[in-house]
C-alpha positions in Angstrom: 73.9 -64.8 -256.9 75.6 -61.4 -257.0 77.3 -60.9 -253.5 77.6 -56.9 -253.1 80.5 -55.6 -250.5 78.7 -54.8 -247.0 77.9 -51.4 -246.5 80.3 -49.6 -244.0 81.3 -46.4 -243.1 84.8 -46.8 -241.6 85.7 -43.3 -242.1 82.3 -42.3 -240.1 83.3 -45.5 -237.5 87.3 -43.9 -236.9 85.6 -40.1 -236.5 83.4 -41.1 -233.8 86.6 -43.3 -232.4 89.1 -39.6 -232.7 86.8 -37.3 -231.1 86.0 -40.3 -228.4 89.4 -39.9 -227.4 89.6 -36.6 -227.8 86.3 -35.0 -226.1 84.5 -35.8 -222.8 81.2 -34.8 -224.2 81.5 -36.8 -227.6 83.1 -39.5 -225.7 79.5 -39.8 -224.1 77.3 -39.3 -227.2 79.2 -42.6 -229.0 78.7 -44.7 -226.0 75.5 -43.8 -225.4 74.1 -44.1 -229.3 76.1 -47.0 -230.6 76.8 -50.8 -229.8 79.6 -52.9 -230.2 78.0 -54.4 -233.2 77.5 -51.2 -235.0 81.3 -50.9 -235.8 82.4 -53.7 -238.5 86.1 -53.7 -238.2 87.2 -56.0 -235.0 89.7 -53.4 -233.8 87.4 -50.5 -234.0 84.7 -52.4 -231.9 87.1 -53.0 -229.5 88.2 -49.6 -228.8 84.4 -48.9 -228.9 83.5 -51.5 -226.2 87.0 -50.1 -224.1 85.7 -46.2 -224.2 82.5 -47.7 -223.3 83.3 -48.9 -220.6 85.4 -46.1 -219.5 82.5 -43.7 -220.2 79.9 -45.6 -217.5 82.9 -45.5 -214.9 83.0 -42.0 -215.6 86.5 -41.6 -216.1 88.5 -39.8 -218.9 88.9 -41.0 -222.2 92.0 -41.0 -223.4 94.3 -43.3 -225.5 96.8 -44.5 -222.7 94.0 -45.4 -220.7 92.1 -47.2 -224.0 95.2 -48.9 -224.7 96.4 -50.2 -220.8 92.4 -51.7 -221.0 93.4 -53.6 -224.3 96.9 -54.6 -223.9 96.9 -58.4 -225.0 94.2 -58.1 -227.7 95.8 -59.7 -230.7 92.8 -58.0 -232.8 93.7 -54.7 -231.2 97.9 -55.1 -231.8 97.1 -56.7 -235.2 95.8 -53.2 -236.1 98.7 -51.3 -234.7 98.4 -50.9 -231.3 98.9 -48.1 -229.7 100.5 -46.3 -232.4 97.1 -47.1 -234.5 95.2 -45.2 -231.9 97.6 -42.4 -231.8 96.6 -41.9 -235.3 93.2 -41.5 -235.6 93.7 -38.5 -233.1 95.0 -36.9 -236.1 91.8 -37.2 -238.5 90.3 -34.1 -239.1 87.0 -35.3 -237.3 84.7 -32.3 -235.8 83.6 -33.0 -232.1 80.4 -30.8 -233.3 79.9 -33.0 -236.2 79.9 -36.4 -233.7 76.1 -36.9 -233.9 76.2 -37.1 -237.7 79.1 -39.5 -237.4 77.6 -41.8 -234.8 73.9 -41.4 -237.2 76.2 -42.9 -239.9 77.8 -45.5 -238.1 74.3 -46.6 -237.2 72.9 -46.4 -240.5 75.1 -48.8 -242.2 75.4 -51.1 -239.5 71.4 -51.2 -240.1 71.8 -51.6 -243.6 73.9 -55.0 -242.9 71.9 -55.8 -240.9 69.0 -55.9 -243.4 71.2 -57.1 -246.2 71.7 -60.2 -243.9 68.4 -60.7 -243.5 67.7 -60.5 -247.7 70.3 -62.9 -248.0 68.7 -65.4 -245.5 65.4 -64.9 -247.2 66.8 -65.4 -250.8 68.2 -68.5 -249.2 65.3 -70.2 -248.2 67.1 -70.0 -244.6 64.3 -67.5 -243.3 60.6 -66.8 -243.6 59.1 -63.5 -244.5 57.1 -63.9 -241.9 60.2 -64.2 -239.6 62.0 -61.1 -241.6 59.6 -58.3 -241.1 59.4 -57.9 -237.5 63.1 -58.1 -237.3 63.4 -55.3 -240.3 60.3 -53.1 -238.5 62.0 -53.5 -235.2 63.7 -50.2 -233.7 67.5 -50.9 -233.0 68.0 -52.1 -229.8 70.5 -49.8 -227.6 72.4 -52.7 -225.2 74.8 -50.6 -224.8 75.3 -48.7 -221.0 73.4 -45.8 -220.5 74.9 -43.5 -218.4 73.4 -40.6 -216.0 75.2 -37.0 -216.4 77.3 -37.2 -213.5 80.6 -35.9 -212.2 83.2 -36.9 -213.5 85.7 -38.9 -211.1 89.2 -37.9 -211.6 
């Protein structure tokens, strides 16, 4: 059996991660349309979960703060630390352009999703029966929702 690469969009996953860091409102919009799971690198779900959390506290986003909230994450050092999240403040990501990249994200973590689920089927490990509500299923949002409130300072 041919075993294709996953689909992934890391370039789409560290845009939504710069202009996170960089922008209150997109900050907001990846929280509030992604999950942890969405992201496939471990460091970049980390950061994800960490600005997640931030955003339902409502308080800023901004790499110190991401970083203090992951200090003694070996996935998180592994990829470079602080210095790692320095530099994807300097992609040329578009805060306008942060409901394309989180609709991108989303879309290939979908796509493993259902390429998962082939692979379980071609396996004999799953039904079809048990496949097709899981692939007609919307995707489930775990993630926090927050309210637009003021922002504590």
């Amino acid at each position: 059996m041919i075993d294709y690469a996953d689909p992934i969009a890391q370039s789409a996953e560290e845009d939504c991660l710069a202009v996170a860091l960089l922008n209150r409102a997109a900050a907001r919009i990846v929280a509030q349309g992604l999950i942890p799971g969405d992201f496939y690198r471990p460091a970049h779900r980390e950061v994800f979960e960490r600005i997640q959390e931030l955003v339902t506290q409502h308080r800023d986003v901004d790499p110190l703060l991401v970083a203090e909230g992951l200090n003694g994450s070996k996935t998180f050092t592994g990829a470079g630390g602080l210095k790692w999240l320095h530099s994807l403040m300097v992609l040329p990501a578009y805060a306008g352009n942060v409901r394309e990249y989180v609709r991108v994200v989303a879309e290939q973590a979908r796509a493993r999703e259902a390429k998962q689920i082939a692979r379980r089927l071609l396996e004999g490990d799953m039904t079809v029966d048990e496949a097709e509500p899981l692939l007609k299923r919307p995707r489930a949002r775990k993630g926090p929702r927050t309210e637009a409130k003021p922002w504590k300072l």
